[in-house]
C-alpha positions in Angstrom: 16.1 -54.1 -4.8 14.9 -51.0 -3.9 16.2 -48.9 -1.1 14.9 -46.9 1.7 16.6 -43.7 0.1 15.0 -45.0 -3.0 11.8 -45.6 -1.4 11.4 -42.0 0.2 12.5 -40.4 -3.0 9.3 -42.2 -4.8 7.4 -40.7 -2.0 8.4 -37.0 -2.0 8.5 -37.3 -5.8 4.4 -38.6 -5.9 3.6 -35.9 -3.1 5.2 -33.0 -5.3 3.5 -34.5 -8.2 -0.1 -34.3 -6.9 0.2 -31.0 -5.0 0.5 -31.6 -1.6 4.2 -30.5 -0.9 5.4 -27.3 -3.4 9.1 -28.0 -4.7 11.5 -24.9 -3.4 14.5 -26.4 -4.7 16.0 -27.6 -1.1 15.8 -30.9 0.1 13.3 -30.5 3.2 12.4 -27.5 2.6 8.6 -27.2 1.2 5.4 -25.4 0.3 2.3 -26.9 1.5 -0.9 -27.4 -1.0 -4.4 -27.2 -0.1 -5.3 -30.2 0.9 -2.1 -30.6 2.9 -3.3 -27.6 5.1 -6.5 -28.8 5.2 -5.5 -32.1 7.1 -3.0 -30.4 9.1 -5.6 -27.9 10.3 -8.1 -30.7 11.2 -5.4 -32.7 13.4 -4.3 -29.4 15.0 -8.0 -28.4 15.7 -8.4 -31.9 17.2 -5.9 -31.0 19.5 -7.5 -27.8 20.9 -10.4 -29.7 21.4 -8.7 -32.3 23.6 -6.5 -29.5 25.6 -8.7 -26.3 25.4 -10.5 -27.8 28.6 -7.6 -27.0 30.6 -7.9 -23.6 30.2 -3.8 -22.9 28.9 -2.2 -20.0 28.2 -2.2 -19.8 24.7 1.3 -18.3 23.2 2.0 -18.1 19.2 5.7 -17.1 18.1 7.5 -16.8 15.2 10.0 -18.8 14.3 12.6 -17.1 15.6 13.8 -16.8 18.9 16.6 -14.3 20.2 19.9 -15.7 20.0 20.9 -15.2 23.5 17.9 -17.9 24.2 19.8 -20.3 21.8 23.1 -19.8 23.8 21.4 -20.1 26.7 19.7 -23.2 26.6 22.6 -25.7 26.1 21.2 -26.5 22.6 24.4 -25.9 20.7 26.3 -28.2 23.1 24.2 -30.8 22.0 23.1 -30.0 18.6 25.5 -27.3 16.9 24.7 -28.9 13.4 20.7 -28.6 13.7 21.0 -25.1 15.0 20.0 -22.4 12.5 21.1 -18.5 12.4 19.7 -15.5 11.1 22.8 -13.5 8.8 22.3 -10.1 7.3 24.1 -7.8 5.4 25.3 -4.6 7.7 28.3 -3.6 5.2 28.4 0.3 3.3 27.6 0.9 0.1 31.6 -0.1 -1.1 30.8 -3.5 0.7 27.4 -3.8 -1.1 29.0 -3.0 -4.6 31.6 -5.6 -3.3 28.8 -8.2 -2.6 27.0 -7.4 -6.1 30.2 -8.0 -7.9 30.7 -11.5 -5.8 27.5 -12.6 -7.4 27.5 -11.3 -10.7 30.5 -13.5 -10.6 29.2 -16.3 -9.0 31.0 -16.2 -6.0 30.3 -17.1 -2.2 28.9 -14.0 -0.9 28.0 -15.1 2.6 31.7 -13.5 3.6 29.6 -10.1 3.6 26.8 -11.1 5.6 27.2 -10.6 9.8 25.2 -12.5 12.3 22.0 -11.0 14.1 20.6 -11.1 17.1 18.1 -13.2 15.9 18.1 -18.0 15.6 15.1 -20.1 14.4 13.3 -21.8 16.7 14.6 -25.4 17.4 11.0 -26.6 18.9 8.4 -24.6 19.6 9.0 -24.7 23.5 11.8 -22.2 23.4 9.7 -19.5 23.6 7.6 -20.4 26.5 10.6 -20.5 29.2 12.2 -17.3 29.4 8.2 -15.8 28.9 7.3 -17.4 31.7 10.2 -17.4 33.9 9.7 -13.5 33.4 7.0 -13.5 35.5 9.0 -14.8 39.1 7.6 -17.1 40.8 5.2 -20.0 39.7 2.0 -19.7 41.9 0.6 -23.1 43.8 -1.1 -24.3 40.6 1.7 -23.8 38.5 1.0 -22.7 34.7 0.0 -24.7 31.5 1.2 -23.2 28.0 -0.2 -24.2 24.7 2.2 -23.2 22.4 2.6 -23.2 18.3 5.2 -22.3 16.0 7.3 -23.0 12.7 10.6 -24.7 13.8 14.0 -25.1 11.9 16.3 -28.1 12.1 19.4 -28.0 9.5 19.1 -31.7 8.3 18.3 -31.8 4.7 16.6 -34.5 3.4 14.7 -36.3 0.8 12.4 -38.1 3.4 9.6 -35.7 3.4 8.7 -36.6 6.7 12.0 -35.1 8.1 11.7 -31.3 7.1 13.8 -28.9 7.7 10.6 -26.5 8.6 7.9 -27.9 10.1 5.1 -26.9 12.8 4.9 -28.0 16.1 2.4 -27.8 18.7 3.5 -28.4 22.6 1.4 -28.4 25.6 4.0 -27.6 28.3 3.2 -27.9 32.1 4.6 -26.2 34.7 4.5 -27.2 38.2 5.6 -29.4 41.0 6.3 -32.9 40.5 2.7 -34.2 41.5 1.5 -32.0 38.9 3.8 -32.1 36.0 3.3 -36.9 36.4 -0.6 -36.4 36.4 -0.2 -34.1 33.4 1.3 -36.8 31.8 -0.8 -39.2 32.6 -3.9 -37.5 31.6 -2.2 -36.9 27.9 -1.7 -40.3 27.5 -5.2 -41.1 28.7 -6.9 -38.9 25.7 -4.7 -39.5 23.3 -5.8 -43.4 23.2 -2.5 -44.8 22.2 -0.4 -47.6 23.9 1.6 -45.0 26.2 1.9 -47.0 29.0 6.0 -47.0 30.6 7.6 -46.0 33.8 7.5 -42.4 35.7 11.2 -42.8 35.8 12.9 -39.5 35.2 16.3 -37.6 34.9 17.4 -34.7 37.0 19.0 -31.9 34.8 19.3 -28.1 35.0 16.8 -25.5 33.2 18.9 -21.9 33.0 15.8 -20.2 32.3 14.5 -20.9 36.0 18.4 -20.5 37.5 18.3 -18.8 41.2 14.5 -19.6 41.7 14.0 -22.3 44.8 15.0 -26.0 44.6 11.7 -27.6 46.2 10.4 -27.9 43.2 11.8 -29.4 40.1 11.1 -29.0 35.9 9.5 -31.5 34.2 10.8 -31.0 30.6 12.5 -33.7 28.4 13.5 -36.2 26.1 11.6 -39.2 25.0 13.0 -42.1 27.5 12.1 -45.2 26.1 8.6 -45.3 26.3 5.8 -46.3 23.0 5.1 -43.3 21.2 2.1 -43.2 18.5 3.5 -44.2 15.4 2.6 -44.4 11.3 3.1 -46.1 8.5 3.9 -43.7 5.9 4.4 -43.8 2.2 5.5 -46.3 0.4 8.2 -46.6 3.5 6.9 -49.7 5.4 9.1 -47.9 8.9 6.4 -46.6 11.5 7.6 -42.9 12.0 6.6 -41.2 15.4 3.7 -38.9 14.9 3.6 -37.4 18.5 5.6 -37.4 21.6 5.0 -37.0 25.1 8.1 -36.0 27.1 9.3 -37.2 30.3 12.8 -35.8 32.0 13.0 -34.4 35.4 14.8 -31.0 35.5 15.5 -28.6 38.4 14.2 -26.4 40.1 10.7 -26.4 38.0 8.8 -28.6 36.3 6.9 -29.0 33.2 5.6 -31.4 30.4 5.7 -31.4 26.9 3.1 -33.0 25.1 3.9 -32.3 21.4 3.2 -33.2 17.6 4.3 -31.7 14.4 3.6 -31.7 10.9 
């Protein structure tokens, strides 16, 4: 009988073998071919199309964010095994003939390396907050980010749709309640899939918007329940979520993630 590992390990295996994922010897870690891109490209252009009406701001990072933002946002109380850090050697030149002997004997070498001020980007969201909290206060209409970056996740794999570096595109509104529910609503008007559920949300805290007023709150989140669009992939007859809208109330501002990654 063959299993769901099995099943996803015939998949990656028939993806690496026609050149649409590039083997770099770590599980969920991959190069993209051609055609890959291409249909990546095309979805991703699709999505301007729908959103480039609005008129965002559009914001392009790389995928790493300072690690202050990573300590800041609560995300390794949640999720200390999917966070990633940047490590690099700052040792002298006795400490780097120390390290080249350590791997000319095989030897674990990370004991030389120090952290930096520098994490990968959990979801490409991170980089909006702080960018836009920076500016004070949100005027009347609020503000609309389209935002698109590499993110990291430590969860190797041999699924190949669970990567540890993947794109992500996010459409993040900020705003006042009234606002941030219409913004949903629209999303899941264009997108033409069965997103129909409750406005039921969760109050939480956003330290990014600390000390700003309290009459207005952040509409950011986690998926709560609701049908998401989904795919069959593969030769793995499970329907994997293809894209996400977000819907958790967090104080004091608001804003909506509409999001889908490769």
């Amino acid at each position: 009988m063959t299993t769901l590992a099995d099943a996803q390990r015939e998949f990656r295996d028939a993806l690496l073998r026609e050149g649409l994922l590039i083997s770099m010897g770590v599980d969920g870690l991959y190069g993209r071919g051609g055609v890959f891109e291409h249909i990546v490209e095309r979805i991703n252009a699709v999505v301007g199309e729908v959103g480039d009406p609005d008129k965002p701001d559009v914001m392009r990072f790389p995928p790493g964010i300072g690690r202050w933002q990573l300590e800041k946002s609560g995300y390794l109380k949640s999720f200390p095994q999917l966070a990633g850090t940047v490590h690099s050697f700052m040792g002298t030149d006795k400490d780097h003939r120390a390290l080249i002997e350590t791997l000319q004997n095989a030897g674990d070498w990370a004991g030389g390396q120090q952290m930096t001020g520098v994490a990968l980007t959990p979801a490409a969201c991170y980089g909006v907050y702080p960018a836009v909290a920076a500016r004070g206060q949100l005027p009347a209409n609020g503000a609309l980010v389209d935002v698109y970056t590499y993110c990291f996740r430590h969860e190797p794999s041999i699924d190949p749709a669970r990567m540890q570096m993947f794109r992500q595109r996010e459409h993040v509104r900020l705003g006042t309640e009234e606002q941030a529910i219409t913004f949903r609503k629209l999303w899941m008007e264009r997108g033409g899939y069965p997103l129909r559920g409750s406005d039921d949300a969760r109050t939480g805290d956003d330290e990014f918007f600390a000390g700003q007023q309290d009459d207005a709150m952040v509409f950011d989140g986690r998926h709560r329940g609701q049908p998401v669009p989904r795919a069959h992939v593969g030769v793995v007859d499970v329907p994997l979520r293809i894209a996400q809208l977000d819907d958790d109330l967090r104080r004091p501002r608001k804003h909506h993630l509409g999001r889908h990654r490769d």
